[in-house]
C-alpha positions as a Python dict, from the first residue, in 0.01 Angstrom:
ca = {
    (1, 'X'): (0, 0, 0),
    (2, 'X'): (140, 322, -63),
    (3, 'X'): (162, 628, 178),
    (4, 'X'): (-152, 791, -63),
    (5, 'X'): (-328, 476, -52),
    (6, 'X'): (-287, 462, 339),
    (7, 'X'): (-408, 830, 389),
    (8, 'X'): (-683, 759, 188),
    (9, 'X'): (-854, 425, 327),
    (10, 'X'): (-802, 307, -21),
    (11, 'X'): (-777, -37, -141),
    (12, 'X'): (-440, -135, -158),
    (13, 'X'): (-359, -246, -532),
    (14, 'X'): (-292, -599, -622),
    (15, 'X'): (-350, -813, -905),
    (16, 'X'): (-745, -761, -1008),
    (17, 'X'): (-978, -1056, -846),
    (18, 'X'): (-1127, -1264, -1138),
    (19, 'X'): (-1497, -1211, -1076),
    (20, 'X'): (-1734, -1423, -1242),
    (21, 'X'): (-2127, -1270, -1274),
    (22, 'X'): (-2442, -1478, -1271),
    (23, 'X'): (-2723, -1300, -1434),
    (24, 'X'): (-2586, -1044, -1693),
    (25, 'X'): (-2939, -916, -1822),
    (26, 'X'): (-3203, -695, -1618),
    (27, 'X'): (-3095, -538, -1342),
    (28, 'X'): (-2743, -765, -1418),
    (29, 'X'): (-2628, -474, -1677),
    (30, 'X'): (-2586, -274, -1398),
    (31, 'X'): (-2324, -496, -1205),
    (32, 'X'): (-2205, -594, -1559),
    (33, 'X'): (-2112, -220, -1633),
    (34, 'X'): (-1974, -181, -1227),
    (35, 'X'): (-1748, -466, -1298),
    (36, 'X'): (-1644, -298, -1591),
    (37, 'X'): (-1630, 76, -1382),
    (38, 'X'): (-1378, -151, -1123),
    (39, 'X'): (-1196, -325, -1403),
    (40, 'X'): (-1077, 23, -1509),
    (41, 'X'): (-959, 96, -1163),
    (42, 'X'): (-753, -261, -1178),
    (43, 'X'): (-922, -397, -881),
    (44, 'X'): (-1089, -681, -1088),
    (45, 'X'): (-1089, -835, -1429),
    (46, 'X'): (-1433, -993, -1532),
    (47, 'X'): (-1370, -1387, -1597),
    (48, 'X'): (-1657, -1505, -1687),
    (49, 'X'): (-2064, -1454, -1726),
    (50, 'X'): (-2304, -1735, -1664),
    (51, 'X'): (-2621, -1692, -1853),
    (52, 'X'): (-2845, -2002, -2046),
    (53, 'X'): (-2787, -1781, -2366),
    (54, 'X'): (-2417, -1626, -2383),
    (55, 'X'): (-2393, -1255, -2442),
    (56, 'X'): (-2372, -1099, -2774),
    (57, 'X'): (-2060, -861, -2835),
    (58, 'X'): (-2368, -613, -2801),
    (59, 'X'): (-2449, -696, -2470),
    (60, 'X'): (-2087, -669, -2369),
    (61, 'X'): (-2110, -363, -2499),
    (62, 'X'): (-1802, -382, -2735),
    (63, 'X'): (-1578, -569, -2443),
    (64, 'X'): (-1323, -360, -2244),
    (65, 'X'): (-1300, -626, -1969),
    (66, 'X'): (-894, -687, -2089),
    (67, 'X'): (-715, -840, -2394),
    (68, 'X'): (-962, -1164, -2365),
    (69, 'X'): (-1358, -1199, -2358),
    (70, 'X'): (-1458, -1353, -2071),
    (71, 'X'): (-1578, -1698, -2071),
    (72, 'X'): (-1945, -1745, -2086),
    (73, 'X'): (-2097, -2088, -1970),
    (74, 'X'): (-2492, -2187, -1817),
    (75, 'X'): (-2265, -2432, -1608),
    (76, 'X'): (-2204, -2190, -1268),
    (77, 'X'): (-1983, -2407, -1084),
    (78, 'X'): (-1791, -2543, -1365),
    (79, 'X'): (-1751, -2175, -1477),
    (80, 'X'): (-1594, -2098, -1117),
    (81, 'X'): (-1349, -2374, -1173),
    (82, 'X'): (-1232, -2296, -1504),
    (83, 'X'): (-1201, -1910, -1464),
    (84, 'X'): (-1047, -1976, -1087),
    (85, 'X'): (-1286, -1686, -972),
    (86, 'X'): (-1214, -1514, -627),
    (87, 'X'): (-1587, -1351, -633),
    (88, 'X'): (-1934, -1417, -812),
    (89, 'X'): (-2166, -1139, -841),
    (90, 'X'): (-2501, -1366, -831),
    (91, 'X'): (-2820, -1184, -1009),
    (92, 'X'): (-3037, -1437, -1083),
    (93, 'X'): (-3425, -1493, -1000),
    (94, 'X'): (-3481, -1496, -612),
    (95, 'X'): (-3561, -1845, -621),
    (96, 'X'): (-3222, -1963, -684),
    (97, 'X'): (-2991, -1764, -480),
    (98, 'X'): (-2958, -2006, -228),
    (99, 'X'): (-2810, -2295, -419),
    (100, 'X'): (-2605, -2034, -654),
    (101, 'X'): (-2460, -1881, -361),
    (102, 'X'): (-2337, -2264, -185),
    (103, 'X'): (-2223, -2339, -485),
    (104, 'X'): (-2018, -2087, -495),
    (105, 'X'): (-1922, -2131, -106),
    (106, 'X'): (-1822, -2477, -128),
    (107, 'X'): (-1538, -2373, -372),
    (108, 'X'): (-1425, -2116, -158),
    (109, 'X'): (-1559, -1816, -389),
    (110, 'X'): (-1661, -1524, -221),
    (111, 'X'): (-2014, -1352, -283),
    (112, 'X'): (-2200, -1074, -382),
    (113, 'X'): (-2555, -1174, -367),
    (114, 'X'): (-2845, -946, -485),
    (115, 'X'): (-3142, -874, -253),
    (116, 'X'): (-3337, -1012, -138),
    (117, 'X'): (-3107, -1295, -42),
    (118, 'X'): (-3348, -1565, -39),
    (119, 'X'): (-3727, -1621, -92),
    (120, 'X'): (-3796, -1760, 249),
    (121, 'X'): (-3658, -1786, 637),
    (122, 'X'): (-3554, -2091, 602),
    (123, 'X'): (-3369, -2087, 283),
    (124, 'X'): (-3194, -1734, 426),
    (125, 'X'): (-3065, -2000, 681),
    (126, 'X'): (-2964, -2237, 449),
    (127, 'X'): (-2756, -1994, 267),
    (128, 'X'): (-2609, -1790, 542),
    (129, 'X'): (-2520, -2122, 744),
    (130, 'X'): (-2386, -2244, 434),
    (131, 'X'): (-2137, -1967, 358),
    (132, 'X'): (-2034, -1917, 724),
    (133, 'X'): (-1927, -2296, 759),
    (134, 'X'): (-1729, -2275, 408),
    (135, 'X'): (-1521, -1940, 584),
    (136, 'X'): (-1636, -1751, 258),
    (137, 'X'): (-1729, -1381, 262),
    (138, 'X'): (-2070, -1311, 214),
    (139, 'X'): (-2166, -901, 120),
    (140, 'X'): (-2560, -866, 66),
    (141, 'X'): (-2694, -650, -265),
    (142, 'X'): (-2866, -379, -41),
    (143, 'X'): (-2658, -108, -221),
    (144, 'X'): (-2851, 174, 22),
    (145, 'X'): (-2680, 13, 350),
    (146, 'X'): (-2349, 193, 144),
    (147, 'X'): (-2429, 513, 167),
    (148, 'X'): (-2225, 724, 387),
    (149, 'X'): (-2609, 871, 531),
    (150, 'X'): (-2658, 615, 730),
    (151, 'X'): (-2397, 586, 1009),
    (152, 'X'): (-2440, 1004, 975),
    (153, 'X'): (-2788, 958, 1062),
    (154, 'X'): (-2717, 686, 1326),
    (155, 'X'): (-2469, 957, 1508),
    (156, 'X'): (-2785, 1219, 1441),
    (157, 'X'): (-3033, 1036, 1613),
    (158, 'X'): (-2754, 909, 1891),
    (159, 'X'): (-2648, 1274, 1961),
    (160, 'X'): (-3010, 1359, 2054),
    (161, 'X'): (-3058, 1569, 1707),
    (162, 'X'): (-3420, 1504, 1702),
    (163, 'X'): (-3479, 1374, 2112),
    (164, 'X'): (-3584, 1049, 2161),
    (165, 'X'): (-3654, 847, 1853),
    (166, 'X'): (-4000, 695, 1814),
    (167, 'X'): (-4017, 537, 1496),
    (168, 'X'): (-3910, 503, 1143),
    (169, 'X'): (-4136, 564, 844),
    (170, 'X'): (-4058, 463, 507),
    (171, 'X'): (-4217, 543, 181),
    (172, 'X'): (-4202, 384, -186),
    (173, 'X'): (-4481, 498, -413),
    (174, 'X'): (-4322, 411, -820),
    (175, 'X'): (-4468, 333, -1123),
    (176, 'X'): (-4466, -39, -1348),
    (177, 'X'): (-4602, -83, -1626),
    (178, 'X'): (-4841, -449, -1658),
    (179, 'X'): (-4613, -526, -1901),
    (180, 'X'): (-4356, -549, -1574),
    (181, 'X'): (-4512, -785, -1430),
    (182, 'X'): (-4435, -1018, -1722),
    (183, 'X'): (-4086, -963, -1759),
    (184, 'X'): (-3983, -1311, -1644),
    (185, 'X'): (-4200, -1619, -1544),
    (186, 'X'): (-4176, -1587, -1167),
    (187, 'X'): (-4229, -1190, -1177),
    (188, 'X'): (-4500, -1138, -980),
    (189, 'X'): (-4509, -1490, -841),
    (190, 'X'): (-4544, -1595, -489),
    (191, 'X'): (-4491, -1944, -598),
    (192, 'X'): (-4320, -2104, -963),
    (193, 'X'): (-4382, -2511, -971),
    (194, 'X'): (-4403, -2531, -583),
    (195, 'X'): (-4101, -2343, -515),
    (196, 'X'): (-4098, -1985, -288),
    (197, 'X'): (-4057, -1665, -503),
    (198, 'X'): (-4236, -1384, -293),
    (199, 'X'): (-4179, -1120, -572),
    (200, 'X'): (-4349, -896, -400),
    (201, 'X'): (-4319, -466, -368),
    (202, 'X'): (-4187, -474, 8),
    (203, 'X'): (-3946, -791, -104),
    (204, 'X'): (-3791, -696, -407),
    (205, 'X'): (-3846, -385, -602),
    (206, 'X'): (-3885, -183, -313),
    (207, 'X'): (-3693, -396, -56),
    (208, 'X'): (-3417, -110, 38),
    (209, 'X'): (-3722, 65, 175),
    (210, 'X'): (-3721, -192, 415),
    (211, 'X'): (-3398, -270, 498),
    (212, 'X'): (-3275, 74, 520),
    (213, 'X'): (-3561, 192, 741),
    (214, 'X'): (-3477, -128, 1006),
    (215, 'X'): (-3075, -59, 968),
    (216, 'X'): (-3219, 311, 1064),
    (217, 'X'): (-3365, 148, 1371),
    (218, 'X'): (-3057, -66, 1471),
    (219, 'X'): (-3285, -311, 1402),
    (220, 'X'): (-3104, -560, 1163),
    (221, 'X'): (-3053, -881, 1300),
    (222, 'X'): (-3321, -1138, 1341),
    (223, 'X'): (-3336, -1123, 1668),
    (224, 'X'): (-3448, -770, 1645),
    (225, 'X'): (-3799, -801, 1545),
    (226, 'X'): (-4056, -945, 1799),
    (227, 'X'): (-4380, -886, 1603),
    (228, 'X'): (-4529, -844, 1240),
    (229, 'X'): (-4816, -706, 1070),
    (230, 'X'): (-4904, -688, 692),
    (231, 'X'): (-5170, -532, 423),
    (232, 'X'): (-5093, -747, 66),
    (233, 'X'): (-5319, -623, -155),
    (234, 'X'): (-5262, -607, -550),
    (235, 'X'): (-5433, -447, -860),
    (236, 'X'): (-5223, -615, -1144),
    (237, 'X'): (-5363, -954, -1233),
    (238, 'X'): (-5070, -1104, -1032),
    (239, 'X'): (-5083, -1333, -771),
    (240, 'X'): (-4834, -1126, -511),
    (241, 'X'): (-4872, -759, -421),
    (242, 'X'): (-4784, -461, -585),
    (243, 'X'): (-4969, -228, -335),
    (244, 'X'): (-4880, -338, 69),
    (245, 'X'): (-4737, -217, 427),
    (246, 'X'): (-4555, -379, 702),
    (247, 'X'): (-4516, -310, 1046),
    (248, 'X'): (-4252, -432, 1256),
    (249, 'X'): (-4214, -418, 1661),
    (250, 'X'): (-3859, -433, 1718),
    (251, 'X'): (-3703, -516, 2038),
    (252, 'X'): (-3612, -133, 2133),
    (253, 'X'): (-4019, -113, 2133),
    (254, 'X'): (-4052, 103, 1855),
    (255, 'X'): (-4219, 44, 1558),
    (256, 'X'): (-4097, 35, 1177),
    (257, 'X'): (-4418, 69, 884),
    (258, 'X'): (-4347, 85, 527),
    (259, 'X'): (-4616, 155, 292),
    (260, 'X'): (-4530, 50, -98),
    (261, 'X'): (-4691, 0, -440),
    (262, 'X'): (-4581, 6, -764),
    (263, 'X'): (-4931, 157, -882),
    (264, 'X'): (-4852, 498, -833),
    (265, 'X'): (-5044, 784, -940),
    (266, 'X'): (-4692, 913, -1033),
    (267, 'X'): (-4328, 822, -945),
    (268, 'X'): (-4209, 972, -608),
    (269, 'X'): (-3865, 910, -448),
    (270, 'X'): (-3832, 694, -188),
    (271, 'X'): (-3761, 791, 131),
    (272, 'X'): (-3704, 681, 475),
    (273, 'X'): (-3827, 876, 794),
    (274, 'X'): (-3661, 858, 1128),
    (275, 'X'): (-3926, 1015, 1392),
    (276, 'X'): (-3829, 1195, 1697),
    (277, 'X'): (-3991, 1379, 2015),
    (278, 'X'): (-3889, 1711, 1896),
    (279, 'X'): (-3760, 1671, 1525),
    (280, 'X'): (-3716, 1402, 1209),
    (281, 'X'): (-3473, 1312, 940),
    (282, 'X'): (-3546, 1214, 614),
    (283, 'X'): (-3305, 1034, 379),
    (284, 'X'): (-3435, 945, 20),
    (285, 'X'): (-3225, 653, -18),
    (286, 'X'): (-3126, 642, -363),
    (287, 'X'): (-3053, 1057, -369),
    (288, 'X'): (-2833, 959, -35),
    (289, 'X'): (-2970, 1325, 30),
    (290, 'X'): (-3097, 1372, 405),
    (291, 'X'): (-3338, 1626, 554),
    (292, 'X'): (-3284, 1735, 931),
    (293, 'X'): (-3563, 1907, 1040),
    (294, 'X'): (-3572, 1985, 1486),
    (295, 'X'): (-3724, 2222, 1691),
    (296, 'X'): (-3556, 2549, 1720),
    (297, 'X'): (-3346, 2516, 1416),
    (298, 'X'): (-3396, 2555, 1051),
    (299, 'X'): (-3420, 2283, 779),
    (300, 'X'): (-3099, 2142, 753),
    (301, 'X'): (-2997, 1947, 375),
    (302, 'X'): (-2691, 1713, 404),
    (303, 'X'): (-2558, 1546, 70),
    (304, 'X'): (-2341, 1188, 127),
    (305, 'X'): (-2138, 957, -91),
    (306, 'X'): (-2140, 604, -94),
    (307, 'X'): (-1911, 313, -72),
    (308, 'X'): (-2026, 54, -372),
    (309, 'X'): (-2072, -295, -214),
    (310, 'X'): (-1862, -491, -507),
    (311, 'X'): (-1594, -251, -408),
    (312, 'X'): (-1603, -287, -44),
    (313, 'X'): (-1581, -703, -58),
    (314, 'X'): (-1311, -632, -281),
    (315, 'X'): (-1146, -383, 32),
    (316, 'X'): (-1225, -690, 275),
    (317, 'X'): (-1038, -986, 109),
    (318, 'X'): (-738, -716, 23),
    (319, 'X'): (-690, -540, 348),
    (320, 'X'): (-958, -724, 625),
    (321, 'X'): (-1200, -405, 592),
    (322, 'X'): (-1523, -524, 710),
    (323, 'X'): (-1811, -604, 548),
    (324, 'X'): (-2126, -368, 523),
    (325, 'X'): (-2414, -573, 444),
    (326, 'X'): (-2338, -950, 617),
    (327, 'X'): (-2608, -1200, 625),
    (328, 'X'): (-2681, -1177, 958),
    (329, 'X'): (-2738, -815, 912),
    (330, 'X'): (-3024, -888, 717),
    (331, 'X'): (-3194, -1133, 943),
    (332, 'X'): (-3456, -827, 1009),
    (333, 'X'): (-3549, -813, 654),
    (334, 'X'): (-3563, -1180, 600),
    (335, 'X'): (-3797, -1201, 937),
    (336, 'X'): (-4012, -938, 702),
    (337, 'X'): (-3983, -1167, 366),
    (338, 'X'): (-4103, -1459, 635),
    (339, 'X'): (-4417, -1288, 736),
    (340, 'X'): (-4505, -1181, 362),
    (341, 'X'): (-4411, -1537, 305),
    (342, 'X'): (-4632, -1668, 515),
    (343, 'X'): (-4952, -1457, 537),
    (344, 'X'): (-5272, -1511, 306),
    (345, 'X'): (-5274, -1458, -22),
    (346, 'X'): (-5263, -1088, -138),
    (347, 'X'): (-5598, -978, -213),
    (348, 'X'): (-5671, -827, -547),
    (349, 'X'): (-5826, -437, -537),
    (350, 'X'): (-6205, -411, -627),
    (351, 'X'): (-6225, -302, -952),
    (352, 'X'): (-6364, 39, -813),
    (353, 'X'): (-6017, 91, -619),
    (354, 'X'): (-5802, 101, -913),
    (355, 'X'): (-5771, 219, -1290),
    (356, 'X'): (-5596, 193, -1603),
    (357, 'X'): (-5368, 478, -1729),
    (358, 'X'): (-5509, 561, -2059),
    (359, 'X'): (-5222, 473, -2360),
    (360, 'X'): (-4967, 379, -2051),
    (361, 'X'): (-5081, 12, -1998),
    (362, 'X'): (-5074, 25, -1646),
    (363, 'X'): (-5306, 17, -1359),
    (364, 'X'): (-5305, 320, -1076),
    (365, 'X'): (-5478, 338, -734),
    (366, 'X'): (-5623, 685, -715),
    (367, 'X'): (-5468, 862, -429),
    (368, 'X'): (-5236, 611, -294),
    (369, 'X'): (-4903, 863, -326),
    (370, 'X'): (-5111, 1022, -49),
    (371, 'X'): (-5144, 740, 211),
    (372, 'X'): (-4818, 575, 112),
    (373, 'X'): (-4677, 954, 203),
    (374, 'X'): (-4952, 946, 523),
    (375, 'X'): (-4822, 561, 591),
    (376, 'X'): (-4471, 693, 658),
    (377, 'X'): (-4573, 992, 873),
    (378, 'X'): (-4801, 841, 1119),
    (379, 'X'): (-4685, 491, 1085),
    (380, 'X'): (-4982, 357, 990),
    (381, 'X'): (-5119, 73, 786),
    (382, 'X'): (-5369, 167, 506),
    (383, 'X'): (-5666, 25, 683),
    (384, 'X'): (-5605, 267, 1033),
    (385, 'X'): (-5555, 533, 716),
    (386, 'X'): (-5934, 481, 636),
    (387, 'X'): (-5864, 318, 304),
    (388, 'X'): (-6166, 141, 217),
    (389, 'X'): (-6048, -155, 25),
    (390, 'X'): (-5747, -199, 294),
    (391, 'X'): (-5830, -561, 479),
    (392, 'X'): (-5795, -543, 902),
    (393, 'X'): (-5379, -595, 983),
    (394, 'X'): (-5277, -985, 892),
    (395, 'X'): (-5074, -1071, 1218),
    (396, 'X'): (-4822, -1270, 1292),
    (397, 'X'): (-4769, -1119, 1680),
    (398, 'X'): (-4970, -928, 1912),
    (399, 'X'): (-4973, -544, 1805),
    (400, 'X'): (-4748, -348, 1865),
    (401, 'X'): (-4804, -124, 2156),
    (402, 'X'): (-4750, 256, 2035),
    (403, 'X'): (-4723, 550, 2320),
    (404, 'X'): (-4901, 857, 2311),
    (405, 'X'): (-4574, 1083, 2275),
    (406, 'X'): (-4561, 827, 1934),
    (407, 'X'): (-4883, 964, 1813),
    (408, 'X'): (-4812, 1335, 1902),
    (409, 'X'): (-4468, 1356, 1818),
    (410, 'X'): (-4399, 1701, 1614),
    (411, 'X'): (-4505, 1755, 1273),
    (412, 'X'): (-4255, 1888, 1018),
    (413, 'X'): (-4401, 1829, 653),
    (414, 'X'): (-4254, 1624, 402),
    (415, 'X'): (-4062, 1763, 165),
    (416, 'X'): (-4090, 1574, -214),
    (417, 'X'): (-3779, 1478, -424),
    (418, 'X'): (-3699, 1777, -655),
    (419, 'X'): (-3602, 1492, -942),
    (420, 'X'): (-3825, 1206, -1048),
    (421, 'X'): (-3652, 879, -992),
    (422, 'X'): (-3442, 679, -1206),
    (423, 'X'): (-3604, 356, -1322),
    (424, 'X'): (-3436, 30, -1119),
    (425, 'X'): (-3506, -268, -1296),
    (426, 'X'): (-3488, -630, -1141),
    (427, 'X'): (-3394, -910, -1267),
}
């Protein structure tokens, strides 16, 4: 390392980790073209890509990944072998991150594995005992758990910016077309041929919603959440939800609710909302852009950077850094993905509660950027909201027990996203 490099907190150089990438189309052109962003940097050299159909010169977008293509096989594990691959990037349906990622483990290849990291509790086990008995390095795809906002906020809320904290809100109200919902055969699925999918708003699309607003509540590790409730409802002809809430008790006593759908009367930016007796912060996620607003000061607007995951498993096999998204630290979200799991059947909208979007193909609940706003604020599910096609709170645990200071806490307005959001696409 040099004396820069040491100054810095930069990753030493070394000979670039051969990284072979599982999924390469969807949301995989985005790690495709990171690899390649990393590459550049000489930190890793893309080895191989493991797709049924290879990818056309096209889709490699002319190469740049070094003086050879890399080798493309449907054969995972004997694609780790050949390439001798320190890392796999895995981006495949949620159904088969489990075995993709032991498969991987068991010949001592380290792991980037998109969110959410498995369809069910149990299979979250599976994989994270897995991994931690084959001594391999494990980073989770929750790319919002990098930005530098959220230890600032932690110290915020720690420092008594905003008095006690009483709960965290979060908010995701975007916009999918139907034609979304048929991007792949398990889109939309709670179930393919038996097996768990739970592609559902709170559990994929808008899953950093969740995780970020329980990593705002120290509230990451399974062991953190006591209780559950749920509102699955959908207005696609899908059999999960596209339009739901969650809220979770966590062992500190105070609650987490997240209000989502993907049937937006218009895309807003997602946000998370920390509550406090005398203030809040709110940090749209994908902006990293936080909002401090406390009693007896003016609005405050911090901007952060971010430490890209890839990158920072990269910084922990080099130099020991450590990890910022481990499997345990995702037992929280997988206790949420459990409940979803679990619960009845999302229940479709009556026909009165929704519409299509004239020449847009796509179906929108009037007036549901409101309560998914009004979700976050009060920490509410839809039904205590008044919505009338909302069904009473599926439960899992006894409710959660809110205080009146909760309920009273000081209102401050939320402020919307100047920007419309970027599209994400999943795989």
């Amino acid at each position: 390392m040099t004396a820069s490099e040491a100054a810095s907190g930069a990753t030493p150089r070394t000979d670039p980790l051969p990284v072979v990438l599982a999924g390469a189309r969807g949301h995989g052109r985005w790690h495709l073209a990171n690899i390649r962003r990393l590459q550049e940097d000489g930190l890793v050299r893309l080895a191989g890509v493991c797709e049924l159909a290879p990818l056309t010169e096209d889709e490699l977008e002319g190469g740049g990944y070094g003086d050879e293509p890399p080798e493309q096989s449907a054969d995972f594990g004997a694609l780790l072998e050949s390439t001798g691959a320190r890392i796999a990037v895995v981006c495949t349906p949620i159904h088969t991150h489990t075995d993709l990622a032991l498969t991987a483990a068991e010949r001592g290849v380290h792991l980037l594995l998109e969110k959410p990291p498995a369809p069910s509790y149990a299979e979250y086990r599976r994989m994270a005992d897995g991994v931690a008995a084959a001594g391999t390095a494990c980073q989770i795809g929750f790319q919002s758990l990098g930005s530098h906002a959220v230890p600032a906020i932690r110290a915020l809320v720690t420092d008594g910016a905003i008095g006690r904290p009483t709960g965290i809100g979060g908010a995701g109200a975007w916009v999918r077309p139907e034609d979304y919902f048929r991007r792949a055969p398990w889109a939309g699925r709670r179930r393919l041929h038996g097996v768990d999918v739970i592609d559902g708003a709170l559990t994929n699309p808008l899953a950093h919603a969740v995780a970020t607003a329980l990593a705002l509540a120290g509230s990451t590790r399974a062991e953190d959440v006591t209780g559950i409730e749920t509102e699955l409802l959908h207005a696609n002809d899908i059999e999960s939800d596209d339009t739901s809430c969650v809220r979770v008790t966590t062992a500190q006593g105070r609650p987490v609710t997240v209000a989502a759908t993907l049937c937006a009367e218009r895309a807003d930016e997602p946000y998370v909302l920390v509550h406090g007796t005398s203030g809040r912060i709110t940090f749209w996620y994908k902006q990293d852009r936080v909002l401090v607003q406390r009693a007896g000061h003016g609005p405050e607007e911090l901007h952060f950077g971010r430490t890209d995951l890839l990158e920072n498993l990269v910084d922990h096999l080099v130099t020991g850094a450590p990890l910022l998204v481990t499997p345990d630290g995702t037992g929280a979200f997988m206790k949420v993905v459990e409940a979803i799991r679990s619960a009845p059947d999302p229940a479709p909208l009556p026909d009165g509660a929704w519409h299509h979007v004239p020449g847009e193909n796509r179906r929108v609940v009037p007036g549901i950027n409101g309560l998914v706003a009004a979700a976050a604020d009060t920490l509410s599910l839809y039904s205590e909201l008044g919505a009338s096609w909302a069904l009473p709170a599926q439960q899992d645990a006894p409710e959660p027990v809110r205080q009146p200071e909760e309920l009273s806490a000081p209102q401050f307005g939320h402020q919307s996203a100047p920007h419309p959001p970027k599209e994400v696409s999943t795989r």
